[in-house]
Biopython code that builds the backbone (N, CA, C, O; Angstrom):
import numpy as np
from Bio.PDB.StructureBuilder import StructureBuilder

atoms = [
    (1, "UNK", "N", (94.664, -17.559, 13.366)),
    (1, "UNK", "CA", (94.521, -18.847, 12.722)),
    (1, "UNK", "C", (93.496, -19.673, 13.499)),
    (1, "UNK", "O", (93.600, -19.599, 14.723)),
    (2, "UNK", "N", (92.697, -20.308, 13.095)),
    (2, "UNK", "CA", (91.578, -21.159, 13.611)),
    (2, "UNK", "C", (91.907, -22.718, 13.965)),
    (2, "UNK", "O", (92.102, -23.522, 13.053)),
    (3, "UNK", "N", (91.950, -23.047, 15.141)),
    (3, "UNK", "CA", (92.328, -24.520, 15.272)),
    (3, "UNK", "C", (91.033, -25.659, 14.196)),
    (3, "UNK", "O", (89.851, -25.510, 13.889)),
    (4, "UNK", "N", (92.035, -26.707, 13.933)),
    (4, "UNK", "CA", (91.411, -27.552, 13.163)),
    (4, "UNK", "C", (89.971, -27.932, 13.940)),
    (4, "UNK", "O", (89.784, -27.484, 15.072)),
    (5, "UNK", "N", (89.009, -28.738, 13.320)),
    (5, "UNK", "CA", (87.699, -28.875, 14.270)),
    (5, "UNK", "C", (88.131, -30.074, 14.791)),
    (5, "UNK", "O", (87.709, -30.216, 15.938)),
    (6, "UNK", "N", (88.961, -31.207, 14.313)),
    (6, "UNK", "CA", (89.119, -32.778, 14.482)),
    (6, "UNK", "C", (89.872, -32.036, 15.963)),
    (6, "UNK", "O", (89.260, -32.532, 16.909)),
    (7, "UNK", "N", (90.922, -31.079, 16.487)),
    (7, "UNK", "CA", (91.387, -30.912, 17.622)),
    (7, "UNK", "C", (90.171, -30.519, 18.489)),
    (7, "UNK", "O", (89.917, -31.109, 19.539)),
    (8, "UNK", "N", (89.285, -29.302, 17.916)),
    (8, "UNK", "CA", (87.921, -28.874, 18.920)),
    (8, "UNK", "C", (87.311, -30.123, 19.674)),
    (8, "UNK", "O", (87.138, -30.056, 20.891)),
    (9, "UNK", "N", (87.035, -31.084, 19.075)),
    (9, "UNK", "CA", (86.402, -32.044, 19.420)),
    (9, "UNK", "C", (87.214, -33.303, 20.548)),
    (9, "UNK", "O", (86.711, -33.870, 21.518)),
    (10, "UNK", "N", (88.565, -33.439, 19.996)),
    (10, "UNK", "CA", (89.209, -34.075, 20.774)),
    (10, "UNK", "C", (88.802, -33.455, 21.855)),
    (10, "UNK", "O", (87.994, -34.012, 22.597)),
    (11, "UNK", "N", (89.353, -32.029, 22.168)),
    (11, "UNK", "CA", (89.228, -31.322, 23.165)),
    (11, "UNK", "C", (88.287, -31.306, 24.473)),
    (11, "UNK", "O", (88.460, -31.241, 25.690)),
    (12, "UNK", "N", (86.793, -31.433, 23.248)),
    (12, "UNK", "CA", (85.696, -31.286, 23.922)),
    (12, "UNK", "C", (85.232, -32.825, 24.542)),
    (12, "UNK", "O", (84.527, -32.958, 25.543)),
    (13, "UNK", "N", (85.766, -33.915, 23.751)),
    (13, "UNK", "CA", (86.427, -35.546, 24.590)),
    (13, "UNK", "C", (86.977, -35.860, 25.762)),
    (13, "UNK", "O", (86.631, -36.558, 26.715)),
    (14, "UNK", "N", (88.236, -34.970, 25.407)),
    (14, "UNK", "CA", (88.522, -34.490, 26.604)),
    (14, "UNK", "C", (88.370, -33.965, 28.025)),
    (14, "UNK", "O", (88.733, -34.382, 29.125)),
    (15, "UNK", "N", (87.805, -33.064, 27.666)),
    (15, "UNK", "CA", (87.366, -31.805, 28.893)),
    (15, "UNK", "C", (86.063, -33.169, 29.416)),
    (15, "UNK", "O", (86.197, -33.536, 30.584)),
    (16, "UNK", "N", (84.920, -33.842, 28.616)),
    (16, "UNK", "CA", (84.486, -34.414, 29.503)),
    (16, "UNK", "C", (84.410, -35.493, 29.769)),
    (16, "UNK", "O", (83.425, -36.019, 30.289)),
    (17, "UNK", "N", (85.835, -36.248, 29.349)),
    (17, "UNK", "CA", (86.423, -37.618, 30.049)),
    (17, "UNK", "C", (86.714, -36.565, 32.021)),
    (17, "UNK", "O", (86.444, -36.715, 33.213)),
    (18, "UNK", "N", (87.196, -35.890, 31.373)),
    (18, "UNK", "CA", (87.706, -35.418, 33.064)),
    (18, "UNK", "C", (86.825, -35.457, 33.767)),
    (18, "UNK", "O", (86.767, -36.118, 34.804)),
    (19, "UNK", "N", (85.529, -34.359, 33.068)),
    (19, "UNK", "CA", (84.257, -34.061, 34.192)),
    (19, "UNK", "C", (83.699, -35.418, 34.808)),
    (19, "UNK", "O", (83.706, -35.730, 35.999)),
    (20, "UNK", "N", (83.272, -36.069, 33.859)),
    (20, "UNK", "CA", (82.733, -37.451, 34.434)),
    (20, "UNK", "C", (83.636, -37.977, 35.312)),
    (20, "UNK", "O", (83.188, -37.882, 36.454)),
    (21, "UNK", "N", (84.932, -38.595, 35.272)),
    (21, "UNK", "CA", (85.792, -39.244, 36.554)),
    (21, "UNK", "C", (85.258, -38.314, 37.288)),
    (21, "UNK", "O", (84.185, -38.616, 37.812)),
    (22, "UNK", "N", (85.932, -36.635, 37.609)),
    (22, "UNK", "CA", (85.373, -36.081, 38.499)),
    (22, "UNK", "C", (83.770, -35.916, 39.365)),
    (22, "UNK", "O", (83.660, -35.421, 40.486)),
    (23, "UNK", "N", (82.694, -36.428, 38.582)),
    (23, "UNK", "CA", (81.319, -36.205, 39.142)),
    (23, "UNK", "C", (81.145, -37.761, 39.424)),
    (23, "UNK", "O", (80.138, -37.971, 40.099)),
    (24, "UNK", "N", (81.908, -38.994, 39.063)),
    (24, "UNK", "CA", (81.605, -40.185, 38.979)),
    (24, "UNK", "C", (81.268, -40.817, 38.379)),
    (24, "UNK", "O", (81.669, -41.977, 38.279)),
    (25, "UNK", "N", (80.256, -40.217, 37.641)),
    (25, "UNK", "CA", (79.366, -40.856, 36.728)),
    (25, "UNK", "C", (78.914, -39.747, 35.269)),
    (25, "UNK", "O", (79.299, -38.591, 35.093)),
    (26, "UNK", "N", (78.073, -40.501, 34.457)),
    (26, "UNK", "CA", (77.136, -39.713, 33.117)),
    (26, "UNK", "C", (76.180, -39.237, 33.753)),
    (26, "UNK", "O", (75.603, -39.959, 34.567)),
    (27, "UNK", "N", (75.712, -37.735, 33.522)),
    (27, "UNK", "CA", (74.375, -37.258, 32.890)),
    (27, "UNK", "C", (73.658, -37.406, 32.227)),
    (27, "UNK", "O", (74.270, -38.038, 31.366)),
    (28, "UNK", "N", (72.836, -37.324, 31.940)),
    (28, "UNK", "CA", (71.799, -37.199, 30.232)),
    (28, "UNK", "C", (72.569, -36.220, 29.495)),
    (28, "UNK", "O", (72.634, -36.443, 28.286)),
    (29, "UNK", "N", (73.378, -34.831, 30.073)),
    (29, "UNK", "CA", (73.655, -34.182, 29.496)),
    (29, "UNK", "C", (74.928, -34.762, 28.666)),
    (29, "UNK", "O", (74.862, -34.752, 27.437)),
    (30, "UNK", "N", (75.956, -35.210, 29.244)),
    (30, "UNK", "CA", (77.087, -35.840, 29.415)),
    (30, "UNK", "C", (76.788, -36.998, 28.066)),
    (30, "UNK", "O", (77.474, -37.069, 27.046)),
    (31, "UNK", "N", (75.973, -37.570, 28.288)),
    (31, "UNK", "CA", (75.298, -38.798, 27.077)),
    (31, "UNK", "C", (75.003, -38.648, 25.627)),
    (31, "UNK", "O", (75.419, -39.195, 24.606)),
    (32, "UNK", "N", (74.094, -37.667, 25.910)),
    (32, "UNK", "CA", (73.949, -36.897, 24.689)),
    (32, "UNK", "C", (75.280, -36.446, 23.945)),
    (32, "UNK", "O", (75.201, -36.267, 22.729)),
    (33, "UNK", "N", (76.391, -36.266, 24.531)),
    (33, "UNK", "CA", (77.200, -35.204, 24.063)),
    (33, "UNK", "C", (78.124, -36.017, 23.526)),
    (33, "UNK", "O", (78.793, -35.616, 22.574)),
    (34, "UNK", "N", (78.314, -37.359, 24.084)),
    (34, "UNK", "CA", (79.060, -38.949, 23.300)),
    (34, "UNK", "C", (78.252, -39.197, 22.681)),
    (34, "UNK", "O", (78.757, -39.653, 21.654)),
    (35, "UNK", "N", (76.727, -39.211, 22.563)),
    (35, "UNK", "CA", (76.631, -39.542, 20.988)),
    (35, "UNK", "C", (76.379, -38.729, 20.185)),
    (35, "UNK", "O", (76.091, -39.207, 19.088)),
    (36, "UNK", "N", (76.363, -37.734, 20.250)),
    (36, "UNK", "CA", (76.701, -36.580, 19.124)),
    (36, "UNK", "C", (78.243, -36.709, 18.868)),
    (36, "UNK", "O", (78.505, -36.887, 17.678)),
    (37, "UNK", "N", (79.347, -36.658, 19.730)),
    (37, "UNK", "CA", (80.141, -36.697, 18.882)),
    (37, "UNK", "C", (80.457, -38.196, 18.117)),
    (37, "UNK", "O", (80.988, -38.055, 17.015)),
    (38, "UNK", "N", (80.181, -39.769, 18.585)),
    (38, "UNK", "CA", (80.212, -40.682, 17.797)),
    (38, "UNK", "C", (79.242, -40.756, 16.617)),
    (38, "UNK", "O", (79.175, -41.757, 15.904)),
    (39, "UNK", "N", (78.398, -39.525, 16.412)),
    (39, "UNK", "CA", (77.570, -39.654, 15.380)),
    (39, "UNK", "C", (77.536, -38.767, 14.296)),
    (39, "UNK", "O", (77.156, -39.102, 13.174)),
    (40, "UNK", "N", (77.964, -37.522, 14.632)),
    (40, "UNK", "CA", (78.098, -36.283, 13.898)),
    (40, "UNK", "C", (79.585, -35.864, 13.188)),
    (40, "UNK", "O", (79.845, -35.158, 12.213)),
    (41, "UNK", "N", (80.264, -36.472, 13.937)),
    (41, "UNK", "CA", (82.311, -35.967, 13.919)),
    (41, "UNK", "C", (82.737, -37.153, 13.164)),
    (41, "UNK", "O", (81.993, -38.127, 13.049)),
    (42, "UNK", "N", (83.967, -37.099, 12.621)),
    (42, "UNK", "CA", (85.029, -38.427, 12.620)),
    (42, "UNK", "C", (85.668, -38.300, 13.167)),
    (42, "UNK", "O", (86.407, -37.331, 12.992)),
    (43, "UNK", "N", (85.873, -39.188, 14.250)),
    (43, "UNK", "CA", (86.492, -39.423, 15.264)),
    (43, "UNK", "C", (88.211, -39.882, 15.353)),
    (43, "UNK", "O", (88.427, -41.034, 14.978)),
    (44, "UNK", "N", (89.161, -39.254, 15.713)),
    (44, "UNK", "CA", (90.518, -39.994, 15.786)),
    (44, "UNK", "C", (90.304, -41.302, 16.526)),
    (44, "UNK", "O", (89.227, -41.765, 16.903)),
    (45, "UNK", "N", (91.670, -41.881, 16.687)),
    (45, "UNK", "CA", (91.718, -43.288, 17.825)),
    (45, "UNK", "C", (91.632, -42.800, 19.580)),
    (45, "UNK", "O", (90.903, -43.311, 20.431)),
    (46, "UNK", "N", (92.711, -41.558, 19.786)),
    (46, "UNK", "CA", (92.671, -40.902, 20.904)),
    (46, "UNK", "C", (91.091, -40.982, 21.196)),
    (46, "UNK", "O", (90.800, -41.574, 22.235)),
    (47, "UNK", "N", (90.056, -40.485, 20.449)),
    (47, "UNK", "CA", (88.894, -40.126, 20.922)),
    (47, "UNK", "C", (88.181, -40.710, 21.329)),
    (47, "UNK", "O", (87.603, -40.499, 22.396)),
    (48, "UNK", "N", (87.931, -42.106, 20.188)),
    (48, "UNK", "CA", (87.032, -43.360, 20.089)),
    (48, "UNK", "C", (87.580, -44.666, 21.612)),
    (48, "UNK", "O", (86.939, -45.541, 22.193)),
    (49, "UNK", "N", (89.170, -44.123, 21.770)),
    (49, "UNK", "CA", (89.878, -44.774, 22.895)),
    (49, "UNK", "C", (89.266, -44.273, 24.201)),
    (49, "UNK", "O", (89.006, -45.099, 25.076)),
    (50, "UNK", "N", (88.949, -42.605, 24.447)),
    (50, "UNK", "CA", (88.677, -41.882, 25.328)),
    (50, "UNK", "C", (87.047, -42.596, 25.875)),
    (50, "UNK", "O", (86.542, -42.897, 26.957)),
    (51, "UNK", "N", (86.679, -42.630, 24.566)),
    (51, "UNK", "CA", (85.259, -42.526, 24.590)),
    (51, "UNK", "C", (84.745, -44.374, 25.207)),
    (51, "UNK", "O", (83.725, -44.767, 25.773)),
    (52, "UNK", "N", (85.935, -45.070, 24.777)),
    (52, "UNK", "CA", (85.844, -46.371, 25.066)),
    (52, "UNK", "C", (85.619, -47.224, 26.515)),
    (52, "UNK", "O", (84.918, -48.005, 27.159)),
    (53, "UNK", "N", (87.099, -46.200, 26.442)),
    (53, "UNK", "CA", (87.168, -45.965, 28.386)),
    (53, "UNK", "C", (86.175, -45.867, 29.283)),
    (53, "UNK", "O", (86.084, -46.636, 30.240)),
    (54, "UNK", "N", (85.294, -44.848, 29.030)),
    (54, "UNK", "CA", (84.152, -44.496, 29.712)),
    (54, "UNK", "C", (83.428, -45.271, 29.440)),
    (54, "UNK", "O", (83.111, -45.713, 30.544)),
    (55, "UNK", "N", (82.859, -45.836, 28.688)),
    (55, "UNK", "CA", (81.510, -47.031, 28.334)),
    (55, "UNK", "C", (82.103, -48.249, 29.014)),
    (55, "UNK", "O", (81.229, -48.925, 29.559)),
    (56, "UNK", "N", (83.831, -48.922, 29.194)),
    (56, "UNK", "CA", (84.054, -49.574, 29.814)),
    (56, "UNK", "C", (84.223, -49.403, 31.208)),
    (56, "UNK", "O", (84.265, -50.394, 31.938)),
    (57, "UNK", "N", (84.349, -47.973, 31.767)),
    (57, "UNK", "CA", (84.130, -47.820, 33.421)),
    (57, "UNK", "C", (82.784, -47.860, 33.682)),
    (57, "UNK", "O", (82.495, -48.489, 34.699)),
    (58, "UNK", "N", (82.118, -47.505, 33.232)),
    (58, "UNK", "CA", (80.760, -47.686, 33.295)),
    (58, "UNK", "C", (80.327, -49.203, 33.550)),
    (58, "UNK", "O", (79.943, -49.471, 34.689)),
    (59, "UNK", "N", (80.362, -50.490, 32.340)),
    (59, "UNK", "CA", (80.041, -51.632, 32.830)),
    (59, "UNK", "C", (80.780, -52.066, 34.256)),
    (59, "UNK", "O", (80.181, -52.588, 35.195)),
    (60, "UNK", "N", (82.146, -51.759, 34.236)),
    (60, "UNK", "CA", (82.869, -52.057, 35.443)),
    (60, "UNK", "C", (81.974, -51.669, 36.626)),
    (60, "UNK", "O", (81.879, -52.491, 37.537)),
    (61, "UNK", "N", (81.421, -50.706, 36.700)),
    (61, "UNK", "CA", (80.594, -49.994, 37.523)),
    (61, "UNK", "C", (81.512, -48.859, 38.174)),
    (61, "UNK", "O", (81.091, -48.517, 39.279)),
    (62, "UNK", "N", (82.382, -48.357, 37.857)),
    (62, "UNK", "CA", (83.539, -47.593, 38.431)),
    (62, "UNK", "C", (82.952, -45.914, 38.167)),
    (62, "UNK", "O", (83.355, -44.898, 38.733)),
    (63, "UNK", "N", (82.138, -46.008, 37.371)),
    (63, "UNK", "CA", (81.302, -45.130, 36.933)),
    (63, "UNK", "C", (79.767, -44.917, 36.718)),
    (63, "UNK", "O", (79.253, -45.516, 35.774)),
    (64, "UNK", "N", (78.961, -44.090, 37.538)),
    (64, "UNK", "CA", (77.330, -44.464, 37.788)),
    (64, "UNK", "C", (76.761, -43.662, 36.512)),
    (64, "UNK", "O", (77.422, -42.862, 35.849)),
    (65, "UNK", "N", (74.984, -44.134, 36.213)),
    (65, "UNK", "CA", (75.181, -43.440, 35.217)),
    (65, "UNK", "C", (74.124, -42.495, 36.167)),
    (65, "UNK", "O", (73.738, -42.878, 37.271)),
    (66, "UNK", "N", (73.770, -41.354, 35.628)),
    (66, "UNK", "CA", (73.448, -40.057, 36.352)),
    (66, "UNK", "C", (71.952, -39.781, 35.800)),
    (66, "UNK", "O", (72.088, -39.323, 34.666)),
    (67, "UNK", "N", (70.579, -39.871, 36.135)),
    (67, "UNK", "CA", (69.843, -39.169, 35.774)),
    (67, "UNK", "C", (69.055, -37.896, 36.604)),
    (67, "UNK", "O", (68.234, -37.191, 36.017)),
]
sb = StructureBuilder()
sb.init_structure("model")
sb.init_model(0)
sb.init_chain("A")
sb.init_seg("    ")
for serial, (resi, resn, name, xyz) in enumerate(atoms, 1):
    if name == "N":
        sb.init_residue(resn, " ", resi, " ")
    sb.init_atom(name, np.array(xyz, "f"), 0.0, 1.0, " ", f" {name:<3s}", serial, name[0])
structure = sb.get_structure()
């Protein structure tokens, strides 16, 4: 059976809410990959919440951005 894509994506929200806390900060790579999914997917609340988080650690500065 094939998982739904709306879970793939959470997933893939997921996996790099973690990476970033863990490295500190965004990549270009990392950047790209939030706005592909705020642009390409429909997004749950979990996601758009996930995704929120990070744009708000970021102004906080709790998070650098990475080039």
């Amino acid at each position: 059976m094939m998982p739904d894509q709306s879970y793939l994506i959470y997933s893939q929200v997921s996996k790099l809410f973690s990476k970033i806390w863990s490295q500190g900060g965004l990549t270009a790579s990392d950047r790209q990959r939030l706005m592909f999914a705020l642009l390409k997917t429909s997004l749950c609340e979990e996601e758009l919440s996930t995704i929120d988080r990070i744009l708000h650690a970021v102004r906080r500065g709790w998070l650098q951005i990475i080039d």
